[in-house]
N, C-alpha and C positions, 0 to 999 in steps of 0.2 A: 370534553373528552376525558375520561378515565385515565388515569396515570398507569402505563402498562411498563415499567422499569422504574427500578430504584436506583441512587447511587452507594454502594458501602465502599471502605476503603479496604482495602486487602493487605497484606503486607508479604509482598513478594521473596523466596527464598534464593538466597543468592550461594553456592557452593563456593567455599575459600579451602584448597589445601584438602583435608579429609573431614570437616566440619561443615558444617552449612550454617551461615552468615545470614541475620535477616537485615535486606534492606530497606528503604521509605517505602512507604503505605502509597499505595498506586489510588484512587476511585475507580472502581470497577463496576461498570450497570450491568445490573440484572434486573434480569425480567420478572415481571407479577405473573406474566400470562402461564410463563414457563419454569416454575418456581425451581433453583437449583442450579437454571442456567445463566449465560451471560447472555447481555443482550440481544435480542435480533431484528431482524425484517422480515418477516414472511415475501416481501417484495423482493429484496435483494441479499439472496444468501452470501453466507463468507465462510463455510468450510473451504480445508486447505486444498491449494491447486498451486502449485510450482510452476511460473511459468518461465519461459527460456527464453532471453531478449540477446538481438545479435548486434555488434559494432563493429566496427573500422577500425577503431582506436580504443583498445580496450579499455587498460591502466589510463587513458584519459577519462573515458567511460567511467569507471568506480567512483576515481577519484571524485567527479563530477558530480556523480548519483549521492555518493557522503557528501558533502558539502553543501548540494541544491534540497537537498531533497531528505537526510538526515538518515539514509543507509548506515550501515556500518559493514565492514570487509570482516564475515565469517572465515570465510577461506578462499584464496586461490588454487590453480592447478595448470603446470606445467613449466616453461623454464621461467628463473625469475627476470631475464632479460625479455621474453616475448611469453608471459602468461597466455593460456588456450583460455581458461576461464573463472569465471569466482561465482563462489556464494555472498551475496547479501541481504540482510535481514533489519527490517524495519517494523518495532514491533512487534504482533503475531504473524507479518508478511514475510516470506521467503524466495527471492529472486534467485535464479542463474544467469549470470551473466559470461556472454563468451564470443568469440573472435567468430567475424565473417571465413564462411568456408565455402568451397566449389556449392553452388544450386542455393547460399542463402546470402543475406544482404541487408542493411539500415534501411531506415526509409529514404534516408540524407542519400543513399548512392542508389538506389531501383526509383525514386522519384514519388514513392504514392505511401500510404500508412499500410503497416503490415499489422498492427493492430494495437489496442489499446486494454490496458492494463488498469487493473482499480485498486490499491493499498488501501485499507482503512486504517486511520490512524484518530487515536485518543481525541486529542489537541487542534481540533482542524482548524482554527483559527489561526493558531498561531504557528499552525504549520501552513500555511497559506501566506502569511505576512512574509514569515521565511522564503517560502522561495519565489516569493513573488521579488524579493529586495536580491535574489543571488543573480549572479552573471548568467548569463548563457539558459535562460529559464523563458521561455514564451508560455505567458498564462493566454488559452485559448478560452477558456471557461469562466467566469467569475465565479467568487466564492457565492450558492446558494443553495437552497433546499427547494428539494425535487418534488413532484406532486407524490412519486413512491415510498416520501421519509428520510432519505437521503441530503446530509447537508455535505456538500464537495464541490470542486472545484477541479479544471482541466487544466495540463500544462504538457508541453512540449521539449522533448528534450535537447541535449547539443546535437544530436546524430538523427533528430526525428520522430524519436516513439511519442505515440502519447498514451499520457499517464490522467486517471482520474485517482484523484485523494476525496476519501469520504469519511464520514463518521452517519452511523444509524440516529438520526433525530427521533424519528417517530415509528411505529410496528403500524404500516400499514399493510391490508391485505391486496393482492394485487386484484382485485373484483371493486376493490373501493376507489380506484382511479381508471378502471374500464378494461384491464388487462382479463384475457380468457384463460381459466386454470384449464389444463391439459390431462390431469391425471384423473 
């Protein structure tokens, strides 16, 4: 099989004060097929989709999600004694996270999954080992690669979402593991 991505290293720009700071050289794949971009899957796209996850226990929640799972707290909003919600970002991933309200609910308190969530991250290995080793982390998934190209793993939160963590292994087309293109 043809080698359809490269690795270069990039060197990310970090904004200090009114200067812009560069800091360490990330590796970045890009793709052969798609020359100029970063890498993909025809099988499993990752343009951006904000999605909006709800808890019981917020500030436990955050806290949780940085720690297990390697979030960082953007922003919150609302009083700093009882936060309504926060932004966190992992990555090029962008979450909302925010307090149960009248008509929504965890999967920990309605009983059933309200649905499941995919982050792609760089490092999946050792983002795997991580929160496989953190408290309060139920790995549902093992770490493997998918017949779609996808190498990821499932895991379960404190309150019940589940989350799949991936990284693009390989560009396959979805015709090449039996899936029907629609378009």
């Amino acid at each position: 099989m043809r080698e359809l991505h490269r690795t270069l290293f990039a060197e990310r720009p970090h904004r200090v004060g009114s200067g812009i700071t560069v800091i360490k050289a990330r590796p970045i794949r890009r793709s052969l097929r798609y020359p100029g971009t970063i890498m993909r899957n025809l099988s499993v796209p990752s343009d951006t989709l904000v999605g909006h996850v709800v808890y019981e226990d917020l500030p436990r929640a955050i806290e949780f999600l940085c720690r297990a799972f390697g979030f960082r707290e953007h922003f919150r909003y609302g009083p700093p004694d009882a936060p309504q919600g926060a932004q966190l970002l992992l990555e090029g991933a962008c979450i909302m996270v925010r307090t149960a309200r009248a008509g929504s609910s965890s999967p920990a308190r309605c009983g059933c999954m309200t649905q499941s969530l995919t982050v792609f991250v760089e490092q999946i290995d050792a983002h795997y080992e991580h929160a496989k080793a953190a408290d309060g982390v139920k790995i549902v998934e093992e770490l493997h690669e998918t017949e779609y190209g996808e190498r990821q793993y499932g895991a379960v939160d404190l309150e019940g979402h589940h989350w799949l963590f991936a990284w693009h292994a390989r560009d396959v087309a979805p015709q090449e593991w039996g899936a029907i293109v629609s378009h």
